[in-house]
Structure formats: structure tokens, C-alpha cells
C-alpha positions in Angstrom: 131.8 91.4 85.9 134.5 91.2 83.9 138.3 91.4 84.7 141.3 90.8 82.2 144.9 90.8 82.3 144.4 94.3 80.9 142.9 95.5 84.1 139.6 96.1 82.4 137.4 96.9 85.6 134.0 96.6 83.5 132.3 96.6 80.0 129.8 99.4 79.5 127.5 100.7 76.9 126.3 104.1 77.3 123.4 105.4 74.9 122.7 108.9 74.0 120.2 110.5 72.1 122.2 112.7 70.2 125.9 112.6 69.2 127.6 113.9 72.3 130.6 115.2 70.1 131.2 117.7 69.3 130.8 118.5 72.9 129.6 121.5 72.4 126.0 121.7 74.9 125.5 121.0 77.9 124.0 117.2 76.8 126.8 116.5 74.8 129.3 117.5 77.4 127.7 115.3 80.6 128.1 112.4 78.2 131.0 112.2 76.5 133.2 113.8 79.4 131.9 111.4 81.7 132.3 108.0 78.8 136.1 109.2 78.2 136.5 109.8 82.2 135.0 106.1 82.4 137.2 104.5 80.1 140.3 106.5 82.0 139.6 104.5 85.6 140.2 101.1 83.7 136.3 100.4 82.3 135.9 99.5 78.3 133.4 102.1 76.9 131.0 102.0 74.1 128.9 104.7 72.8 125.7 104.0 70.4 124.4 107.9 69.7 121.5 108.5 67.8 122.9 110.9 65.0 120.0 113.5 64.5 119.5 115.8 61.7 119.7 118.8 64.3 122.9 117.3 66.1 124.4 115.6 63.0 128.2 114.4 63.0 129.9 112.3 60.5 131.2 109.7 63.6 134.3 109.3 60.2 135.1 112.8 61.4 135.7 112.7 65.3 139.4 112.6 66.1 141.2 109.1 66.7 142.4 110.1 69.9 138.6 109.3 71.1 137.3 107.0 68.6 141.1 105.0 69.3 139.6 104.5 73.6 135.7 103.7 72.9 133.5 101.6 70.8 131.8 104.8 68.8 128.4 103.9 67.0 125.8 105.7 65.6 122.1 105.5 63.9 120.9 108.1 62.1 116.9 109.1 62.9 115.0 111.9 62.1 113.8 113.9 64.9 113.0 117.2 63.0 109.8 119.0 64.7 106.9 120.7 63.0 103.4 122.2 63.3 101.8 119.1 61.7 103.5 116.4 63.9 103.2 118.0 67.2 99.9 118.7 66.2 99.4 114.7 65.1 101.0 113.9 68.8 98.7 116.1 71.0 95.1 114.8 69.2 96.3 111.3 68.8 99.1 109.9 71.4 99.2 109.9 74.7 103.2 110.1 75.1 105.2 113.8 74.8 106.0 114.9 71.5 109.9 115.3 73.1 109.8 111.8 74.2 108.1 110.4 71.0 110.9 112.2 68.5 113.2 109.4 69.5 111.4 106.2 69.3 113.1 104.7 66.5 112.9 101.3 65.0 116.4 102.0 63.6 118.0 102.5 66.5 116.4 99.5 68.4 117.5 97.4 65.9 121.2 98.4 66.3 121.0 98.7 69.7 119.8 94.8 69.9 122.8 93.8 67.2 125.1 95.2 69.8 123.7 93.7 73.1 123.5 90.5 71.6 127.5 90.6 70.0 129.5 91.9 73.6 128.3 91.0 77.2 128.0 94.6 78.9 128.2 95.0 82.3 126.7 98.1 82.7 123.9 100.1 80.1 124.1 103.6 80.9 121.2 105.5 79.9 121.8 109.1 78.8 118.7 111.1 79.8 114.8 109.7 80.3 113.8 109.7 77.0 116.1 106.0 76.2 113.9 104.8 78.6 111.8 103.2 76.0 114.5 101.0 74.9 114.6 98.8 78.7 112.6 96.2 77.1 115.0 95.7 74.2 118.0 95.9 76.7 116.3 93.0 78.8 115.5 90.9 76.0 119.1 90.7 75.0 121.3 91.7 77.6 122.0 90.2 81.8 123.6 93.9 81.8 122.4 96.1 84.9 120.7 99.6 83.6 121.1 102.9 85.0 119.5 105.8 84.4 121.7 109.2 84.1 119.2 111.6 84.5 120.1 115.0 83.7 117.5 117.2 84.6 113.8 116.6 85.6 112.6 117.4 82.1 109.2 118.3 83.4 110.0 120.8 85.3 111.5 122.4 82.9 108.2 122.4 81.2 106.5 123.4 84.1 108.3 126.1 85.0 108.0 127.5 81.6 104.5 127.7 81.6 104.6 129.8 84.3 106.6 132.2 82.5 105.0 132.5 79.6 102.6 135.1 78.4 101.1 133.6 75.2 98.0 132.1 76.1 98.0 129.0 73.7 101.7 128.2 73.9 101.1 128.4 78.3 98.5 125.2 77.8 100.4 123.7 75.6 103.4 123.8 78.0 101.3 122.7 80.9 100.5 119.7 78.6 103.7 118.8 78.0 105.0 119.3 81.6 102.0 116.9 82.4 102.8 114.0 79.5 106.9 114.2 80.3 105.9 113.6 84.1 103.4 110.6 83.5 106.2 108.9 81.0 109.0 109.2 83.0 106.0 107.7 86.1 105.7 105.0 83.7 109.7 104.1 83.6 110.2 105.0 87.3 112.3 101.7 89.2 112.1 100.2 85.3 115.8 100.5 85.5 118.8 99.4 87.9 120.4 102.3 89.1 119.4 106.0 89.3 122.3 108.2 88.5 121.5 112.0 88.6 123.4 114.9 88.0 122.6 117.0 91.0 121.7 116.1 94.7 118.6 117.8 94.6 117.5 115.6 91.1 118.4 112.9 93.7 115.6 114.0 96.2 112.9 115.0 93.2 112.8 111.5 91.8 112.8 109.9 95.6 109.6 112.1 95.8 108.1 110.6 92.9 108.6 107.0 94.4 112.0 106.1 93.2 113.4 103.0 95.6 116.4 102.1 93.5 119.7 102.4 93.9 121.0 106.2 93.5 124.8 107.7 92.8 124.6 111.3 92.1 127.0 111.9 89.5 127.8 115.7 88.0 129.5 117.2 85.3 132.7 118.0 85.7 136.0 119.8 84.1 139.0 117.5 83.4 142.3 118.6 84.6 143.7 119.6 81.4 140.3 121.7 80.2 141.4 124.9 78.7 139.2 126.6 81.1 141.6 126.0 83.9 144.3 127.7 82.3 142.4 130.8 80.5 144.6 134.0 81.1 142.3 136.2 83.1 145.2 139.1 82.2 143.5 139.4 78.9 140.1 139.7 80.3 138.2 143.2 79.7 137.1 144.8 83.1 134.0 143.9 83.5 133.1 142.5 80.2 129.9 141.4 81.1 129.2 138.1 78.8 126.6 135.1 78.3 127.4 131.7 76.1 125.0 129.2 75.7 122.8 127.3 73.3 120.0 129.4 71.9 118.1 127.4 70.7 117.1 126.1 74.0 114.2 127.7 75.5 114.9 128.7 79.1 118.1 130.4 77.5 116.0 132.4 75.2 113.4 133.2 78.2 116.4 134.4 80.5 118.4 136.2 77.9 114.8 138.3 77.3 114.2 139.1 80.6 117.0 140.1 81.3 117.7 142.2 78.4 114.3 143.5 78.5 114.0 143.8 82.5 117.7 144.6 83.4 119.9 145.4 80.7 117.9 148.2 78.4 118.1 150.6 82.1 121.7 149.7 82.7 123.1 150.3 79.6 121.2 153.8 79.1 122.7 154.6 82.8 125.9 153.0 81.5 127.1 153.4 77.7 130.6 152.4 78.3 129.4 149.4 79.3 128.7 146.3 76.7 127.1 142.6 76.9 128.8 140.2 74.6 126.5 137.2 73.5 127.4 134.0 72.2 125.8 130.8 71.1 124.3 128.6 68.8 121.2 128.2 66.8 119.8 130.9 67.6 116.3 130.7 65.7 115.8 133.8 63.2 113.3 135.7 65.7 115.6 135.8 68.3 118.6 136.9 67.0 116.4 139.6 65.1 115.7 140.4 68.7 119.2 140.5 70.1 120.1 142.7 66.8 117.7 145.2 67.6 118.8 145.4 71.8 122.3 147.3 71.5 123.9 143.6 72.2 126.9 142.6 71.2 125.7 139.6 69.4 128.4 136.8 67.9 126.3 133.8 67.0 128.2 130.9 67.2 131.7 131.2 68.4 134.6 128.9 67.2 136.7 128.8 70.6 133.9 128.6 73.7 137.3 129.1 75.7 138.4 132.2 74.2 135.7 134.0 74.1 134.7 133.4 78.0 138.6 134.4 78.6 138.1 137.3 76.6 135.5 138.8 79.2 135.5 138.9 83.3 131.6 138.9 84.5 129.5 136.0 83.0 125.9 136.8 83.3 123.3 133.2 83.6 120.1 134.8 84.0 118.2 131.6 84.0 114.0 132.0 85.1 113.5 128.3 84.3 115.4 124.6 83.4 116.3 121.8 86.1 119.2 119.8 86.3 122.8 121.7 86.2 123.8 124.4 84.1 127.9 122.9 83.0 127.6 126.6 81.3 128.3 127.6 85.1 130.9 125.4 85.9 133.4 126.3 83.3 132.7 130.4 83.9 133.7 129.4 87.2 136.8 127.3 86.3 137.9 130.1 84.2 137.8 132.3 87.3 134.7 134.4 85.9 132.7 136.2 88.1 129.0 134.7 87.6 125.7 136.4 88.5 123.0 134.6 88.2 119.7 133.5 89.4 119.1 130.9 92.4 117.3 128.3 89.7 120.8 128.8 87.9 122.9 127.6 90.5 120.3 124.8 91.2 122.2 121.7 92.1 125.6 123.6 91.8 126.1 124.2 96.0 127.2 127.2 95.7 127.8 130.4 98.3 126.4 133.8 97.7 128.9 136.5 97.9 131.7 133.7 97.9 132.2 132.2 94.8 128.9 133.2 92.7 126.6 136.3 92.9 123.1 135.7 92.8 120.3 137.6 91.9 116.4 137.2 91.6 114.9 140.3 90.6 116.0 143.2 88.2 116.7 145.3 91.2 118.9 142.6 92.6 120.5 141.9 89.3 121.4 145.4 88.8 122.4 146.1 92.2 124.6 143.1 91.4 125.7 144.8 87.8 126.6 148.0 90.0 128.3 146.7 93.0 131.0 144.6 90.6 131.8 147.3 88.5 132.8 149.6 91.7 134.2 146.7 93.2 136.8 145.0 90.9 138.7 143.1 94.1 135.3 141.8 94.9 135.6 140.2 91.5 139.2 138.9 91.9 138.1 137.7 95.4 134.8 135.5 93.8 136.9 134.3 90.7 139.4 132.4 92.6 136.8 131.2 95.3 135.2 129.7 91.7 137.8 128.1 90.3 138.9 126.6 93.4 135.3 125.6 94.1 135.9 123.6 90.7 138.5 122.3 91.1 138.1 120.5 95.0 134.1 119.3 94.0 134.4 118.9 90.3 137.3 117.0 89.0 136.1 114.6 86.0 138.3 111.9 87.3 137.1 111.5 90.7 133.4 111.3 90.2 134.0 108.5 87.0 136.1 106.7 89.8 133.5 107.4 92.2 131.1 105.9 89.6 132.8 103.0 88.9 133.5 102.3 92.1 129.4 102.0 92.6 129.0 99.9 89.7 131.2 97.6 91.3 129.8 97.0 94.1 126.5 97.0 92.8 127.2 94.0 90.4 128.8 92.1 93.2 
């Protein structure tokens, strides 16, 4: 382990599979917060990203103030999906077309060049599908690997196959779920450590036969984050409010339910009454869809902050996805009122009626809808129950120190 006059506690690598800045998903935010937080409780810090055509960022462009604290590397791969290639990767491979996307030669090759040029201490793995590259990481490094699992990707998959209604595009899902679950099988206890994001990730994987090592380690909000500090007095009453990426497909299946199941009969009872949306990459279908649904659609906003400031009720209407929505966390630093499902709050210990409002069904999301808008001390009451919730459990700080402080003894 290495120690230096300049109190550097230990040399890590972490890898992502796409550039975590700008920090603008819930991917990108787990891994950069958590790098930078790293580096703040005395560890060097590397990052080697995969810079995808879908995620691209010129690394040249990211400000000094980050690049001047880590080791910032990037390979660019193509990881662009079509017809034809998932197609090719259902007849003809036995490994998930989401896992396949970033096998890259590229990236093994760079990833080799820097193992074999600094002695790491730790290889943090961003999210299963680096799994691939343990080999290369034993064949060049003594570093210990862990795993920072952010989800159980395939029960995401899973869960989305129960919701969906297209025939085809259900057994294809169920595939999936089925290939993501044997490859991560395959790379189970391959690694170190196990470091995921929610408690209840924790007990999944120890029900798959994980024996290693584990540290749960969320997503946090740093002390200075502008969410702390939004100015609630400039929020509209109850400005109801989503933000998320679109592009991603239990986003798209809750924003459609709800809209569809919830929103269409609430609005008709309530015209004074709108739902802002916000977000990014929202495929051509969908927003065609949100055009056509009386929704105050923005597409992708500039300031995340300013426009969850802007409104008081943040709605999360999540039917599948795993893992921890960071979405959530940051309505609730803001000192938002969020309703949402109970698969939205997954691994966010939350309390009904105390800091969050959940709700299931459309009845129980508009019974929700109605009893805030009667009830605006009810709101004021939940909002600062959620920020301090925050604030006491999610500090970046303190779980990077928490972190490190695992590593350490674990390399002892």
C-alpha cells in the first residue's frame, strides 16, 4: 500500500464504461462523484473511461479543476446499437448484446499500458460489464479488484419484460435478463471486493453465491452541491416535475404509465395544474408522444438545478430498474416533495409519509397528487424531512472515507 510524505493513503484506478463527465446520469454521477470524493480523503485517483460515440467528451474539454486532482484517460470505442448487430449477437454469441458493446481490444490495450507504468493499489470497477477485463488486470497488475456494482442489471431486464406488451420485444427481454444473469454468474467472486450501491444489491448478489468481501457504498451529494442550497421561495406550488435520462427504458416505461394511467384523468379534473418534463435523448417516438399528452415538455435542460428549484413536487414513477435512482436523492436534497413508486425508492431507506410519498397504483398516485395539492404544509413538512434525510445518510465525504477506510484494511 503505498504511503508518501504527501499523505497519499492509496493509488487507485477506477474504470468506467463511459465518460463519467459531464456528470450528467445517474452512471456518470456514482463515478466521478465518488473518484473526486476518493481523491479528497488522501487516495491518488486515476480514471481510464471508455469514450463512446453516445457518451462522447473531448477529455481536452473537462475543466482543470478535476483533470488538475486525477489521472484522466480515455479510449474511444464504438458501442453504437442496431438491428443487424443485435440480431448477429442473439443467433451467434452466447454473451448479452449490453455486455458485448464494450469488449474492446482498444481499451484492453490501454488499460494494460497503464497497469504495467504505476503500481495501483486498488482497480475499481465501474459497473459489471468491465468484468471482462480481470484477466488483463491480473496479468499485469498485484492490485486488488472491486467490483462497484450499481444495479443488478438483470433485473432490470427482467422486470421489463413483465411490463411489456409487445410480444417479440417481451422474449427478447426475457433473453436478455437471462444472458446478463449467466455473465455476471460467470464473473461472480472473479474479483476482490464487492462494492454495491444499495444494501439490498448487497443481499441479491449474496443470493447468487457471492462470498467476497462486500462495502456498500451509495451515491451521494457533496456539501457544496447546488441542490443544498436551491431557493425553494421561487418554487411554483405544486409544480409537479420529472428529470431524467430518456433515453433509458424504465424512464420511458414509467413516464407512460403514468401519463397514460394517472396524469390524462388528473389533468382533465385539474387544468390549472401542469407536469413539467425534462431530460435527455429522448428518442423521436417518445417525445412525439410527450408532444401530443398536454406535457410540458423541455428536452434537455442546461441547469438540472434550476429547473428542479423551479418546481415543488417531483414525480419518479418508476415500474422497473434496480440499483438507486441518484435522480431521487437530489429532489430530496433540494427539499422537493417526491412521489414515487416503492421500486423507486428501492435501496433509498426511506419513510412513507416522512420524507417521500409513495404510490403503487394510479389510484394511489392520484390520491397522492390530491392530498399534496390540499395539503401544502404536508409538503413543507416532507421537504425538510428530505433534505435532512440527505444530508445525515448521504454526505459524499463520509462514504469515500468510509471506503477508503475498507480498502485499507483489506490490503493489510
Amino acid at each position: 500500500m503505498h504511503a508518501n510524505s504527501e499523505g497519499i493513503d492509496m493509488r487507485i484506478l477506477v474504470l468506467t464504461n463511459k465518460m463519467p463527465y459531464p456528470p450528467k446520469d445517474g452512471g456518470s454521477i456514482a463515478s466521478l462523484t465518488l473518484a473526486l470524493s476518493l481523491q479528497k480523503c488522501g487516495n491518488e485517483v486515476d480514471i481510464l473511461s471508455m469514450n463512446t460515440s453516445k457518451h462522447y467528451f473531448d477529455v481536452k474539454k473537462i475543466p482543470a479543476e478535476i483533470t488538475s486532482k486525477t489521472g484522466f484517460y480515455s479510449v474511444e470505442i464504438n458501442t453504437d446499437t442496431s438491428i443487424v448487430k443485435a440480431a448477429k449477437n442473439l443467433l451467434l454469441s452466447s454473451k448479452p448484446y449490453n455486455a458485448e458493446r464494450f469488449i474492446s481490444a482498444e481499451f484492453k490495450t490501454r488499460l494494460s499500458e497503464l497497469l504495467q507504468k504505476n503500481d495501483y493499489d486498488i482497480i475499481q470497477m465501474e459497473g459489471l460489464y468491465l468484468c471482462p477485463y480481470i484477466e488483463t488486470i491480473r496479468n499485469y497488475s498485484k492490485a486488488k479488484i472491486s467490483l462497484r456494482s450499481h444495479n443488478i442489471e438483470h433485473e432490470i431486464w427482467k422486470r421489463a419484460a413483465v411490463n411489456e406488451n409487445n410480444s417479440l420485444r417481451k422474449i427478447y427481454k426475457r433473453n436478455l435478463a437471462s444472458r446478463i444473469k449467466k455473465f455476471k454468474l460467470k464473473y461472480l467472486n472473479k474479483y476482490d471486493f464487492l462494492i454495491p450501491i444499495t444494501t439490498r444489491d448487497a443481499m441479491l448478489y449474496k443470493d447468487l453465491g457471492n462470498i467476497l468481501p462486500v462495502h456498500v457504498t451509495p451515491t451521494g451529494i457533496d456539501s457544496d452541491n447546488p441542490f443544498l442550497t436551491a431557493d425553494n421561495s421561487v418554487s411554483e406550488f405544486p409544480g409537479f416535475f420529472h428529470i431524467g435520462a430518456l433515453d433509458w427504458i424504465p424512464n420511458q416505461e414509467g413516464l407512460t404509465w403514468f401519463i397514460d394511467n394517472v396524469w390524462k384523468n388528473f389533468s382533465t379534473k385539474h387544468p390549472e395544474y401542469r407536469f413539467s418534463l425534462a431530460g435527455r435523448n429522448a428518442p423521436v417516438s417518445f417525445e412525439k408522444y410527450l408532444n401530443n399528452n398536454s406535457i410540458n415538455y423541455l428536452g434537455e435542460v442546461e441547469d438540472a438545478a434550476k429547473f428542479i428549484s423551479s418546481g415543488s413536487v417531483m414525480i419518479v414513477p418508476l415500474l422497473s430498474g434496480s440499483g438507486m435512482r441518484i435522480k431521487i436523492i437530489e429532489g430530496m436534497a433540494a427539499g422537493k416533495t417526491i412521489i414515487t413508486t416503492s421500486i423507486g425508492t428501492e435501496g433509498i431507506n426511506t419513510t412513507n409519509g416522512e420524507n417521500i410519498l409513495i404510490a403503487n397504483t394510479p389510484e394511489e398516485f392520484t390520491g397522492q397528487l390530491e392530498k399534496i395539492c390540499n395539503d401544502q404544509n404536508l409538503h413543507k413538512r416532507i421537504s425538510e424531512n428530505a433534505r435532512k434525510f440527505v444530508i445525515d445518510n448521504y454526505d459524499n465525504i463520509n462514504i469515500a472515507a468510509s471506503l477508503t477506510e475498507f480498502y485499507k484494511n483489506s490490503l493489510k
